[in-house]
SEKELUM-396811 format. One record per residue (C-alpha): z negated, x, y. Coordinates in pm, whole numbers, padded with zeros to 5 digits. Each point is the difference from the previous one (the first is absolute). Layout:
BEGIN
<midren><w>Z</w><u>X</u><v>Y</v></midren>
...
END
This chain:
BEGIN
<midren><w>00000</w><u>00000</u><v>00000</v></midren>
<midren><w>00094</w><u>00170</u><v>00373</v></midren>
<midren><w>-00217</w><u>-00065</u><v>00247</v></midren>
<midren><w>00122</w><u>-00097</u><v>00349</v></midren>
<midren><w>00376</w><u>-00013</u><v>-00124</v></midren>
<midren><w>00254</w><u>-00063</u><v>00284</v></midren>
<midren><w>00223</w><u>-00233</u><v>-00012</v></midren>
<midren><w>00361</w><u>00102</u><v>-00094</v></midren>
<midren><w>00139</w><u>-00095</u><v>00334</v></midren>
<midren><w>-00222</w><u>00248</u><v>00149</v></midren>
<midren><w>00060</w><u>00256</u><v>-00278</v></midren>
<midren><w>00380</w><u>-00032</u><v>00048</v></midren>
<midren><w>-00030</w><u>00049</u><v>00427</v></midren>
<midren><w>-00237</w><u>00314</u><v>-00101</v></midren>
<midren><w>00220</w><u>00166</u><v>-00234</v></midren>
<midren><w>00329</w><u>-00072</u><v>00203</v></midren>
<midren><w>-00155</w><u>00174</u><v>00293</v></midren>
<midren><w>-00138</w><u>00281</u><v>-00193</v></midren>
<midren><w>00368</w><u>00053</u><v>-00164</v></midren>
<midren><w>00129</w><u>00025</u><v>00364</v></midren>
<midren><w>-00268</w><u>00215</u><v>00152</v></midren>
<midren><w>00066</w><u>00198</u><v>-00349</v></midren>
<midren><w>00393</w><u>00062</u><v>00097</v></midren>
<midren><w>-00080</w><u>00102</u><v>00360</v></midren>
<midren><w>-00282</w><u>00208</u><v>-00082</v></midren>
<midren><w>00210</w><u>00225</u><v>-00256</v></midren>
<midren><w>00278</w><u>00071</u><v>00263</v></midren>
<midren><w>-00232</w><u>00078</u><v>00300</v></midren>
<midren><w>-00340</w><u>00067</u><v>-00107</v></midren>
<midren><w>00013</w><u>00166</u><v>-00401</v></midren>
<midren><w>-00156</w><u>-00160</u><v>-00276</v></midren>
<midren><w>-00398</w><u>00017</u><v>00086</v></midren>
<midren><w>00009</w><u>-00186</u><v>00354</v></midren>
<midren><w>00217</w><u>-00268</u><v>-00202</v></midren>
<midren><w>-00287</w><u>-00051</u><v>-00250</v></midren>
<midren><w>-00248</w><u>00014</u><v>00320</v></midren>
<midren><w>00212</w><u>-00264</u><v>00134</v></midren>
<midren><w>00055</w><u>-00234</u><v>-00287</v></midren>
<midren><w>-00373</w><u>00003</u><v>-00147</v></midren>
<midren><w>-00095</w><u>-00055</u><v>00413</v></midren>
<midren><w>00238</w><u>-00363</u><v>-00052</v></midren>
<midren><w>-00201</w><u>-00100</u><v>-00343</v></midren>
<midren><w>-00235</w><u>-00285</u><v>00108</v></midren>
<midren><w>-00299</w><u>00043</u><v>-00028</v></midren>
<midren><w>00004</w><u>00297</u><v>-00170</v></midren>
<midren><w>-00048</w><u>00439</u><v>00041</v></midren>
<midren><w>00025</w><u>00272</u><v>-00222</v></midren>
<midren><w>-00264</w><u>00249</u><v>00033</v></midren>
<midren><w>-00028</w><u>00349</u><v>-00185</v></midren>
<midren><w>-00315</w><u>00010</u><v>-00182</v></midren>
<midren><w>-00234</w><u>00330</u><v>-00086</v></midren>
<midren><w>00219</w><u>00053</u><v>-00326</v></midren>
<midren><w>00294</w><u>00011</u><v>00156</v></midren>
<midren><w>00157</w><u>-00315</u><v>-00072</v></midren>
<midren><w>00196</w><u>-00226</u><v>00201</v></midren>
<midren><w>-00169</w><u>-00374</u><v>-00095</v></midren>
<midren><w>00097</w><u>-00288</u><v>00198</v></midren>
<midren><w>-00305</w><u>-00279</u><v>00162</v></midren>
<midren><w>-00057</w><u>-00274</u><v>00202</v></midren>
<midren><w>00014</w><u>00089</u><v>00380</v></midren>
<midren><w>-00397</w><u>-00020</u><v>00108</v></midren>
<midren><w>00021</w><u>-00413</u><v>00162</v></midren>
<midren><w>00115</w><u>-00071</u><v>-00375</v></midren>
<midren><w>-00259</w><u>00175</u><v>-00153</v></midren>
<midren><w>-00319</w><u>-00254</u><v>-00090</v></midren>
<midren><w>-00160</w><u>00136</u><v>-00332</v></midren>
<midren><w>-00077</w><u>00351</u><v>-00079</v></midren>
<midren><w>-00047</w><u>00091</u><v>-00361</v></midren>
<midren><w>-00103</w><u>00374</u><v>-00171</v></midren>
<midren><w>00003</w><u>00150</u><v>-00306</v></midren>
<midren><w>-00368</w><u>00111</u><v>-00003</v></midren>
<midren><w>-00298</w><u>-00074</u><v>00145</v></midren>
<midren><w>00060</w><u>00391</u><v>00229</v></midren>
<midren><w>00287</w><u>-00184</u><v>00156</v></midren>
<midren><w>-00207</w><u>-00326</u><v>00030</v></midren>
<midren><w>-00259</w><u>00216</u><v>00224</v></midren>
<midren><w>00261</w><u>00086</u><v>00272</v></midren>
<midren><w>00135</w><u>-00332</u><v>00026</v></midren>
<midren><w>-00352</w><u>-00143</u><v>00036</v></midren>
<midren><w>-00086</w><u>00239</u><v>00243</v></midren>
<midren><w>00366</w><u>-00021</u><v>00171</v></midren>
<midren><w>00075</w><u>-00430</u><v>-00038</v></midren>
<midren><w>-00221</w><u>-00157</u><v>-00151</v></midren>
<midren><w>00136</w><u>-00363</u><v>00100</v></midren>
<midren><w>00347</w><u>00144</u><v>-00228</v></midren>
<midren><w>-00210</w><u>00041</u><v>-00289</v></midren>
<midren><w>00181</w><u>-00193</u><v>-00273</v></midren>
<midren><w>-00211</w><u>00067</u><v>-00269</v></midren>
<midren><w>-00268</w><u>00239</u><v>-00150</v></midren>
<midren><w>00060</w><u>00279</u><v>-00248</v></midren>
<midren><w>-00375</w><u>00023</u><v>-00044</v></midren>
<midren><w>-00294</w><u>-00250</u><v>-00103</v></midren>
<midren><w>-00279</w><u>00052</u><v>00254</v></midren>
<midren><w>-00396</w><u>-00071</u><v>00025</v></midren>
<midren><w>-00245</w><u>-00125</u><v>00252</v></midren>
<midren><w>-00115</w><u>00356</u><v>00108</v></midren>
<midren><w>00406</w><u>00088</u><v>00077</v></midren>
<midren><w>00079</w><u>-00354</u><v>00141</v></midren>
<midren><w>-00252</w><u>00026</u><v>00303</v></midren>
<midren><w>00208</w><u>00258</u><v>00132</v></midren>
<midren><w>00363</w><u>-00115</u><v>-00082</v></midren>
<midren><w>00204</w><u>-00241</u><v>00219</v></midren>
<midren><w>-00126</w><u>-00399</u><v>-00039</v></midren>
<midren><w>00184</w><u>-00137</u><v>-00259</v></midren>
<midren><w>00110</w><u>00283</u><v>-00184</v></midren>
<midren><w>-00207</w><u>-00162</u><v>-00332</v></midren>
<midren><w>00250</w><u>-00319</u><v>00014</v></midren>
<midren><w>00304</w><u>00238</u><v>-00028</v></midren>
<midren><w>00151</w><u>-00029</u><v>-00391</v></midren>
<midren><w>-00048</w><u>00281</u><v>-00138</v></midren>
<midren><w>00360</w><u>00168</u><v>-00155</v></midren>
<midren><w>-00079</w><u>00260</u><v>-00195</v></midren>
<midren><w>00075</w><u>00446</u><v>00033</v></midren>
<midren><w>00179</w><u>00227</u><v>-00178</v></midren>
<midren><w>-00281</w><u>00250</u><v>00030</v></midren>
<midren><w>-00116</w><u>00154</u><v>-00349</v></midren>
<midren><w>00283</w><u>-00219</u><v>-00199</v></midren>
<midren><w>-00120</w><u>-00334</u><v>00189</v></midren>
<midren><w>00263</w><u>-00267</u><v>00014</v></midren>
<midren><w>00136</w><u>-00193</u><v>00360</v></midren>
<midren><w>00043</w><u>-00401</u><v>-00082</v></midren>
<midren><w>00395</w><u>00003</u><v>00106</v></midren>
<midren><w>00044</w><u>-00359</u><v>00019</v></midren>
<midren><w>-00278</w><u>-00015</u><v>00221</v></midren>
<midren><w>00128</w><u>00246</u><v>00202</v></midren>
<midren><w>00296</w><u>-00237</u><v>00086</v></midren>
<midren><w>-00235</w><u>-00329</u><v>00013</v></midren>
<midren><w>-00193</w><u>00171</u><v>00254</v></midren>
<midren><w>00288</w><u>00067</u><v>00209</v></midren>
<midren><w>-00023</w><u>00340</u><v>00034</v></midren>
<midren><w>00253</w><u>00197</u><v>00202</v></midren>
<midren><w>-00125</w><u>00311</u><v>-00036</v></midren>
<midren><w>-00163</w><u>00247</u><v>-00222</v></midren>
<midren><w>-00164</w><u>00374</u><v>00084</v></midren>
<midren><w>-00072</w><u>00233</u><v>-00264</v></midren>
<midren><w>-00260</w><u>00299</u><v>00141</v></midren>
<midren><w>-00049</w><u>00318</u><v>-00114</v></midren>
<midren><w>-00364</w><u>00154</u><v>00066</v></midren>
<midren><w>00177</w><u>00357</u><v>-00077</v></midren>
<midren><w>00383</w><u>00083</u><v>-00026</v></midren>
<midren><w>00222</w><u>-00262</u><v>-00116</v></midren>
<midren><w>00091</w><u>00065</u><v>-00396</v></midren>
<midren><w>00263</w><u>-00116</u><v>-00151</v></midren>
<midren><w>-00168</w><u>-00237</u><v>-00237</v></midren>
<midren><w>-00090</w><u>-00173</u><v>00372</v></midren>
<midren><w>00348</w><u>-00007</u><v>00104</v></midren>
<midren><w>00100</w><u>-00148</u><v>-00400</v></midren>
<midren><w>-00268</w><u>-00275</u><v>00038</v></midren>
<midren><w>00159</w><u>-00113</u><v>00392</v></midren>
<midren><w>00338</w><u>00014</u><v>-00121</v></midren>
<midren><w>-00111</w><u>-00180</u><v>-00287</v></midren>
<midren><w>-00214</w><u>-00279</u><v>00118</v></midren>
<midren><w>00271</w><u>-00031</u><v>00306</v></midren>
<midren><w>00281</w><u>-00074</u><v>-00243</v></midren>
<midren><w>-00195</w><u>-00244</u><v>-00204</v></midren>
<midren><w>-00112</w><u>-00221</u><v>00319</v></midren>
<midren><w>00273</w><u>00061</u><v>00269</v></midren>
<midren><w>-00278</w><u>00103</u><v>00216</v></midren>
<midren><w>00064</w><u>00290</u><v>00173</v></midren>
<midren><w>-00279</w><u>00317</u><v>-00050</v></midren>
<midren><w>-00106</w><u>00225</u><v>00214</v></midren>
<midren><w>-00125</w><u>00311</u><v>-00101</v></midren>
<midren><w>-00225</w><u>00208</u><v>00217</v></midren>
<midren><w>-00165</w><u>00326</u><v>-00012</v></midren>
<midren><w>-00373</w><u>-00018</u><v>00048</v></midren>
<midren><w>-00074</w><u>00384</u><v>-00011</v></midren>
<midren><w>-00304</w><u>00083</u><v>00177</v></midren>
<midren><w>00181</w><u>00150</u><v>00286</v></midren>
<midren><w>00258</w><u>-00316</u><v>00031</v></midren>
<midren><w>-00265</w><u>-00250</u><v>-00015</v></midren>
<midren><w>00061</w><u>-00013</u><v>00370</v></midren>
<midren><w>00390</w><u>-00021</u><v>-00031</v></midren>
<midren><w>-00010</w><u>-00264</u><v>-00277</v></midren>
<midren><w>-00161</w><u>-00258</u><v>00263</v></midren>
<midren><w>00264</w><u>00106</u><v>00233</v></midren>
<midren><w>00251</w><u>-00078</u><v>-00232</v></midren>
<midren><w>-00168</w><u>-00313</u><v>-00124</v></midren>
<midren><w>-00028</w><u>-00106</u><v>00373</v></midren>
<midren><w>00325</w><u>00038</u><v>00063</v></midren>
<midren><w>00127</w><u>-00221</u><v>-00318</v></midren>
<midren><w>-00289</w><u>-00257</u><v>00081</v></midren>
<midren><w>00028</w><u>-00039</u><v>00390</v></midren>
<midren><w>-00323</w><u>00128</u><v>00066</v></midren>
<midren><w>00061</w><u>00359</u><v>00188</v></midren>
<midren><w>-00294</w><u>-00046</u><v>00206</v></midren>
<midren><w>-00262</w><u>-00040</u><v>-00297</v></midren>
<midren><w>00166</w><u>00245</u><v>-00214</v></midren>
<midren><w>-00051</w><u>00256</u><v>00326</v></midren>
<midren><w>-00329</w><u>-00093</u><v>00043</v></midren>
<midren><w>-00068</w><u>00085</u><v>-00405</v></midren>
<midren><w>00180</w><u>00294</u><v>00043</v></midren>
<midren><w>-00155</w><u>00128</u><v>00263</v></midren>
<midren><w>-00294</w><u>-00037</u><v>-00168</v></midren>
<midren><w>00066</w><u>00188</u><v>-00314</v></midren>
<midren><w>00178</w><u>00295</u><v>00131</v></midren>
<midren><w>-00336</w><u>00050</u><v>00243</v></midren>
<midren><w>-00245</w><u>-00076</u><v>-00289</v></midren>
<midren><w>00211</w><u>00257</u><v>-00264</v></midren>
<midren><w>00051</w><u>00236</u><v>00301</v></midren>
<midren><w>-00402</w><u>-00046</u><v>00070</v></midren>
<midren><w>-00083</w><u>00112</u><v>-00384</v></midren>
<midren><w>00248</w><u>00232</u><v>-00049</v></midren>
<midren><w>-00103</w><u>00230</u><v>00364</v></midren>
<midren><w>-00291</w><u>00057</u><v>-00119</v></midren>
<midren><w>-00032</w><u>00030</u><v>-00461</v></midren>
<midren><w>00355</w><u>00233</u><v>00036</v></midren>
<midren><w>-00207</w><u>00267</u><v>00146</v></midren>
<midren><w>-00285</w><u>00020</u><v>-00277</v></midren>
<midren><w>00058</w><u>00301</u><v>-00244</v></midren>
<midren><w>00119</w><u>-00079</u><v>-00335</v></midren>
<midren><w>-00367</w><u>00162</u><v>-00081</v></midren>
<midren><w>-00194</w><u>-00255</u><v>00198</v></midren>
<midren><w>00125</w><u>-00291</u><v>-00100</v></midren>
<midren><w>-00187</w><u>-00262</u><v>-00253</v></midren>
<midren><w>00102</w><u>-00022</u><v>-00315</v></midren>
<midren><w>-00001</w><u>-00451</u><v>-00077</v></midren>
<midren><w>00006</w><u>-00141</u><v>-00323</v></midren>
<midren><w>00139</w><u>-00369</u><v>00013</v></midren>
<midren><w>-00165</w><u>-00183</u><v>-00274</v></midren>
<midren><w>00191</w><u>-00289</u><v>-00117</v></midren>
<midren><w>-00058</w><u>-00268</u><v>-00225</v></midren>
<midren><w>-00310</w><u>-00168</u><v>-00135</v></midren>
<midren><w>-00159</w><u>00348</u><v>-00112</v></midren>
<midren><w>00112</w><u>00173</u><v>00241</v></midren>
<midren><w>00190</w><u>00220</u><v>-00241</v></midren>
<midren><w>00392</w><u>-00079</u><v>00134</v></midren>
<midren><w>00154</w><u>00202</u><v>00275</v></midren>
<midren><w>00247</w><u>00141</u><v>00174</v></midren>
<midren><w>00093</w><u>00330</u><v>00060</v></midren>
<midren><w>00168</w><u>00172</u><v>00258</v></midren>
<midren><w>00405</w><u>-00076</u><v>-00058</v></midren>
<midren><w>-00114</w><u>-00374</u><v>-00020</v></midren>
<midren><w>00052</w><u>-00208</u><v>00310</v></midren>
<midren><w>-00284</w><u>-00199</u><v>-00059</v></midren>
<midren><w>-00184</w><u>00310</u><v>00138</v></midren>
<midren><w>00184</w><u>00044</u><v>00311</v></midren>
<midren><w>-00214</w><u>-00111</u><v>00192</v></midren>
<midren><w>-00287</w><u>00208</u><v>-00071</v></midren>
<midren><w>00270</w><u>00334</u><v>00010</v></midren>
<midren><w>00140</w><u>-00098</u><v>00377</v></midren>
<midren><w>-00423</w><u>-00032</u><v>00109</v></midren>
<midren><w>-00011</w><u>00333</u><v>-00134</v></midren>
<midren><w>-00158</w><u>-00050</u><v>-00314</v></midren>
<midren><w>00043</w><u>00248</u><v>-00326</v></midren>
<midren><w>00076</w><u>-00221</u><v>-00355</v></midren>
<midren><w>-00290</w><u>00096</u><v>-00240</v></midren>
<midren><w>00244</w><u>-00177</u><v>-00278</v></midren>
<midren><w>00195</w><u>00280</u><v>-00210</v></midren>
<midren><w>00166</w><u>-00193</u><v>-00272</v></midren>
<midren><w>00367</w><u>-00169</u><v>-00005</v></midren>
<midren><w>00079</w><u>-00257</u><v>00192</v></midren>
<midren><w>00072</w><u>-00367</u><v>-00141</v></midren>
<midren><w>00318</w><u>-00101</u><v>00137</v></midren>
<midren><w>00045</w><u>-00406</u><v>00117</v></midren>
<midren><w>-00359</w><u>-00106</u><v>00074</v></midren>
<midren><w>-00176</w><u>00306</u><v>00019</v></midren>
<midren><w>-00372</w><u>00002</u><v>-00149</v></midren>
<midren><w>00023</w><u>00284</u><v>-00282</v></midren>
<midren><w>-00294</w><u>00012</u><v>-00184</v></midren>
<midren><w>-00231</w><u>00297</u><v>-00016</v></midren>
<midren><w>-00324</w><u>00024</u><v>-00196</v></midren>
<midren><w>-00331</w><u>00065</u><v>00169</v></midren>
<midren><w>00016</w><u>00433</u><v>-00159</v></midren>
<midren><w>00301</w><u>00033</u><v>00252</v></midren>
<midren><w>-00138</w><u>-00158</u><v>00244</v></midren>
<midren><w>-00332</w><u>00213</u><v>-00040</v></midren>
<midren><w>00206</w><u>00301</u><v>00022</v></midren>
<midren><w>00171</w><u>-00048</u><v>00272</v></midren>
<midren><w>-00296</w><u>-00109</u><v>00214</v></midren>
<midren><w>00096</w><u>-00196</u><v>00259</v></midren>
<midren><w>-00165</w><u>00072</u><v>00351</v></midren>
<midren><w>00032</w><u>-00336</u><v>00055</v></midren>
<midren><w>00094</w><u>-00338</u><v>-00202</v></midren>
<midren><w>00150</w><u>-00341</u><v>00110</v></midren>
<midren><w>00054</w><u>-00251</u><v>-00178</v></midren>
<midren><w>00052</w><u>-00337</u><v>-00057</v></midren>
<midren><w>-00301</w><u>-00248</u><v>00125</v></midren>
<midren><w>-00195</w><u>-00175</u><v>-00298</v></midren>
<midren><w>00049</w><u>-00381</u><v>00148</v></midren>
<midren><w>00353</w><u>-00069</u><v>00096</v></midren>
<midren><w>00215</w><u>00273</u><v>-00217</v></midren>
<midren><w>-00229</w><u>-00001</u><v>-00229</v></midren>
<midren><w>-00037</w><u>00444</u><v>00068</v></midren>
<midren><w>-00276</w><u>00198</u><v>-00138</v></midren>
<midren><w>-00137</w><u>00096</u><v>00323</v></midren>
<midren><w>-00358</w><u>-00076</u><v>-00123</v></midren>
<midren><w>00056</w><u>00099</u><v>-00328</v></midren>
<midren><w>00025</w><u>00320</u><v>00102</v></midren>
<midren><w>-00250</w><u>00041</u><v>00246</v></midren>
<midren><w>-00240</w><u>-00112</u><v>-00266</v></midren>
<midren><w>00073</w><u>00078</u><v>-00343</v></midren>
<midren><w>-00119</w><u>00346</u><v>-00132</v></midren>
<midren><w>00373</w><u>00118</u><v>-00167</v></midren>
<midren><w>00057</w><u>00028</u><v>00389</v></midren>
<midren><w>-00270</w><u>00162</u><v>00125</v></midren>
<midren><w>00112</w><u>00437</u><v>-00003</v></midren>
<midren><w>00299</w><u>-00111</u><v>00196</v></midren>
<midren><w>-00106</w><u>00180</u><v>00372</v></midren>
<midren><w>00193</w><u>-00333</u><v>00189</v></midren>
<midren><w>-00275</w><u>-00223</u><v>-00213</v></midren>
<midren><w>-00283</w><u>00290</u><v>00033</v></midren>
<midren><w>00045</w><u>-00010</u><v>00380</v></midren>
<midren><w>00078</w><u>-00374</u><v>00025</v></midren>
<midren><w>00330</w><u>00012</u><v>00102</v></midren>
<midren><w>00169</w><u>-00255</u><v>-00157</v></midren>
<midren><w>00156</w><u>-00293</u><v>00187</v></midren>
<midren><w>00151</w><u>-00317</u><v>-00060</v></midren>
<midren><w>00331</w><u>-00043</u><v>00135</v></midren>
<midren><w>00050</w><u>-00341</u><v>00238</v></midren>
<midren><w>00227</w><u>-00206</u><v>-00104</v></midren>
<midren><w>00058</w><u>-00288</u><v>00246</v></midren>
<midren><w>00270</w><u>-00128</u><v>00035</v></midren>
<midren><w>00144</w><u>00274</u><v>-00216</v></midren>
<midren><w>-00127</w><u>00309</u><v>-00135</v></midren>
<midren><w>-00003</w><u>00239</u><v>00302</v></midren>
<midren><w>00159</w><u>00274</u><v>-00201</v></midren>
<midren><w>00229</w><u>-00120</u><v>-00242</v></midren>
<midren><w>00063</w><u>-00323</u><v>-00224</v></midren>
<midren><w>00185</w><u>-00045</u><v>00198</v></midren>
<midren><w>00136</w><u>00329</u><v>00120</v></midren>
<midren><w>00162</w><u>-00134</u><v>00334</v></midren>
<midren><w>-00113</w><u>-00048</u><v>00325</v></midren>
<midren><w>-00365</w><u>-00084</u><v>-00083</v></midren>
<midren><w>-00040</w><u>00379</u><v>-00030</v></midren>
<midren><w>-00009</w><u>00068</u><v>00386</v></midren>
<midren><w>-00375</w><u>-00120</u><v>00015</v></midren>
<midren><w>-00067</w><u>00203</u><v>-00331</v></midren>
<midren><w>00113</w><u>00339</u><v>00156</v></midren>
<midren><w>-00243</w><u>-00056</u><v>00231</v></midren>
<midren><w>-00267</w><u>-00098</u><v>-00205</v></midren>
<midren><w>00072</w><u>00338</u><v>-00235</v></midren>
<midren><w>-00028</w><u>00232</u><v>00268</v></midren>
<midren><w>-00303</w><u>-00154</u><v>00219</v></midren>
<midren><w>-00121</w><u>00011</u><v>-00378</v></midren>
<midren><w>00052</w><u>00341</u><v>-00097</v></midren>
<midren><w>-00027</w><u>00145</u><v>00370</v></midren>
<midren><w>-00219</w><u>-00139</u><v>00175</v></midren>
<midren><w>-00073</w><u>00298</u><v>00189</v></midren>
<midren><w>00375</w><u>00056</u><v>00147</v></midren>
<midren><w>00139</w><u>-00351</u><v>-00064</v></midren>
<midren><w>-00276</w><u>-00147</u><v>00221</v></midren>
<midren><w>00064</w><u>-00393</u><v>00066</v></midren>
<midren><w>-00229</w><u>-00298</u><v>-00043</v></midren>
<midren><w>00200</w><u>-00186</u><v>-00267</v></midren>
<midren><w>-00128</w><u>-00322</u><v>00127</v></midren>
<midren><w>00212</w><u>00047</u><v>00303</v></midren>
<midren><w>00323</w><u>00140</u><v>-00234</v></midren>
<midren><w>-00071</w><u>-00294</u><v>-00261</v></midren>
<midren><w>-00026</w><u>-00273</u><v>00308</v></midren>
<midren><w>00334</w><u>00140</u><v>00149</v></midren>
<midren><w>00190</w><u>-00012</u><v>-00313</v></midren>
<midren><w>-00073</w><u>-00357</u><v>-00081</v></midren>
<midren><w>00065</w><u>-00080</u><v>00325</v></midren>
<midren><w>00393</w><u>00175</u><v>00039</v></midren>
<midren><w>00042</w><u>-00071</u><v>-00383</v></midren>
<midren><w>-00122</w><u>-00370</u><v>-00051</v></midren>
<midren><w>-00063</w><u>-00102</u><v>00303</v></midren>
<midren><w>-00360</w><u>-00072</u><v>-00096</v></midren>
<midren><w>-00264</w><u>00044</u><v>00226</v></midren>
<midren><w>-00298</w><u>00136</u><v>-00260</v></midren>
<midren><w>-00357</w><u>00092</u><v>00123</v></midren>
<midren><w>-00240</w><u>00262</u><v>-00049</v></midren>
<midren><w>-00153</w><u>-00145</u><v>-00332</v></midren>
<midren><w>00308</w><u>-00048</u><v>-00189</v></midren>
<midren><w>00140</w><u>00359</u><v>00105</v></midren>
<midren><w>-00346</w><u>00097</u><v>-00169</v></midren>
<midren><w>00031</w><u>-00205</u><v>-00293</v></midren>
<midren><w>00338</w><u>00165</u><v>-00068</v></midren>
<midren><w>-00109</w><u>00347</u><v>00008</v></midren>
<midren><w>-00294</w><u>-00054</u><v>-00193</v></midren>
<midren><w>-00195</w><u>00324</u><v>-00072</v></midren>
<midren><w>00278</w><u>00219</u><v>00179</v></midren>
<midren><w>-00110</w><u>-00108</u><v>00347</v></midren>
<midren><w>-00130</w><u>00184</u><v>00158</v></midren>
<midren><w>00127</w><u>00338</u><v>-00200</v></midren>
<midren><w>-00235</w><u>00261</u><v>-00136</v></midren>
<midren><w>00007</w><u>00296</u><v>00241</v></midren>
<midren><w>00299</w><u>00240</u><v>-00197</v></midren>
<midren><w>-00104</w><u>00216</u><v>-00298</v></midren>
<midren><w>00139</w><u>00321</u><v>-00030</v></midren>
<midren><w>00189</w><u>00082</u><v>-00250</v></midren>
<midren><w>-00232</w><u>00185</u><v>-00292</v></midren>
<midren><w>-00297</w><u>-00102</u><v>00148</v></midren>
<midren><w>-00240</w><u>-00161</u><v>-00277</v></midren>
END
């Protein structure tokens, strides 16, 4: 079924004119100002290059009314960028994530990801009416991303966008996106943002010697004994704020989370551990402050183990998109106190603020740094 089809009067006027703006174009203009010229005469319609290179053709921005994604990453820059184009949800959410998420947002169907071999309900993709799908990368775009656009695209006749959402183009993605959706301003504004929030981190953790820094384990999973290492982009974060991966072991390609026993993780002895909180992931973060298997790890000896926040995302990863501006921040005012010196009530308040556009106070900034705030005063490397 085609959405919005024109009728064949208006199809035959298009194409006539395109045909002569074709013939003229050849003789005085070569081939790529005809093409400019004829896609220029398709109502309603643009072609835009996307970050793989290809050539995919949309709706113009006044024809565009529902946004869809192929993952909830994609679904965070949308919600952040237009909400009221939301046209669907790629994620379920809860009451802690909802209170900070646009009014409504729970009444959205929910359409399914792709993300770790998830499946997108098609058909509801066309009874939704949606004109438009993005597909975001949180590192370079692969080609199994590029496979699954072209492949979902051809299967719906909705055009996909892909988009690379590498830390560093986090601030050109909403440019792009802006541009697509009609909303330059907004996507400026989040721009903005991000490029001085990275820039902010980045000044000041490039600078520490490679011998300084703090080694982080990132304990996944309900024991605490999944994680990431260093090649992973699930701990990207935690590498841009200047962290060092405690994790030697091979990485689990897809969803991440390769699983370690508690001997490796004892031997690499983390300076520091974070890891998923007990009540809404369902993390080991108590666990391992309390149980004994735990206890010759120097993060757990000198209490420093955290919990990571996770409203309305995981600030780190989970996923790895956007959300990971306010977890940069957190790392470093984490790990360096001492040189990265801000009051993360002030960071947190701002970032909710540009992000959501949720005015938060001082007890629910608090409540979602739990033990971190304020960070313990830095502790040297090799000091007991």
């Amino acid at each position: 079924m085609m959405k919005r089809a024109r009728s064949s009067n208006k199809v035959f006027i298009a194409l006539t004119l395109v045909a002569a703006i074709l013939s003229a174009s050849l003789s005085f203009a070569g081939c790529g100002s005809a093409k400019a010229a004829a896609d220029s005469l398709i109502l309603g319609k643009r072609v835009v290059t996307d970050d793989a290179g290809r050539e995919v053709e949309i709706p113009t921005a006044d024809n565009i009314k529902s946004v869809f994604f192929t993952s909830a990453l994609a679904q965070v820059y949308i919600t952040c960028l237009s909400p009221d184009l939301l046209g669907g949800t790629a994620s379920k959410f809860d009451e802690s994530q909802l209170r900070f998420l646009p009014e409504g947002i729970e009444k959205l169907p929910y359409l399914g990801t792709i993300h770790n071999n998830g499946e997108i309900d098609r058909e509801s993709l066309l009874t939704e009416d949606i004109d438009i799908m993005f597909s975001i990368s949180g590192v370079g775009l692969t080609r199994q991303n590029i496979s699954e656009a072209e492949s979902l695209q051809a299967q719906t006749g909705i055009p996909c966008v892909l988009v690379d959402g590498s830390f560093t183009k986090i601030p050109q993605a909403f440019r792009f996106l802006g541009d697509i959706l009609d909303r330059k301003e907004r996507a400026e504004e989040l721009a903005t943002y991000c490029e001085k929030s990275y820039n902010a981190v980045r000044s000041v953790v490039e600078g520490i010697p490679e011998e300084e820094r703090i080694t982080v384990y990132y304990a996944e999973g309900p024991e605490g004994l999944q994680t990431e290492p260093e090649t992973s982009q699930h701990m990207l974060g935690f590498l841009e704020a200047g962290a060092v991966g405690a994790a030697k072991c091979e990485e689990t390609y897809g969803g991440g989370m390769t699983d370690v026993s508690l001997e490796q993780v004892l031997e690499w002895d983390p300076e520091v551990i974070i890891a998923w909180d007990t009540n809404i992931r369902g993390g080991a973060y108590e666990d391992i402050l309390t149980n004994p298997n735990w206890q010759e790890i120097e993060a757990v000896k000198n209490r420093r183990v955290y919990a990571m926040p996770n409203e309305p995302w995981a600030w780190c990863d989970r996923p790895p998109g956007v959300n990971r501006i306010i977890g940069i921040h957190w790392i470093a005012n984490l790990l360096y106190s001492d040189i990265y010196d801000v009051d993360m009530l002030d960071v947190v308040r701002e970032f909710f603020k540009v992000m959501y556009e949720k005015d938060i106070d001082d007890g629910t900034i608090r409540e979602l740094l739990g033990s971190s705030y304020p960070p313990p005063e830095r502790i040297e490397k090799g000091r007991s």
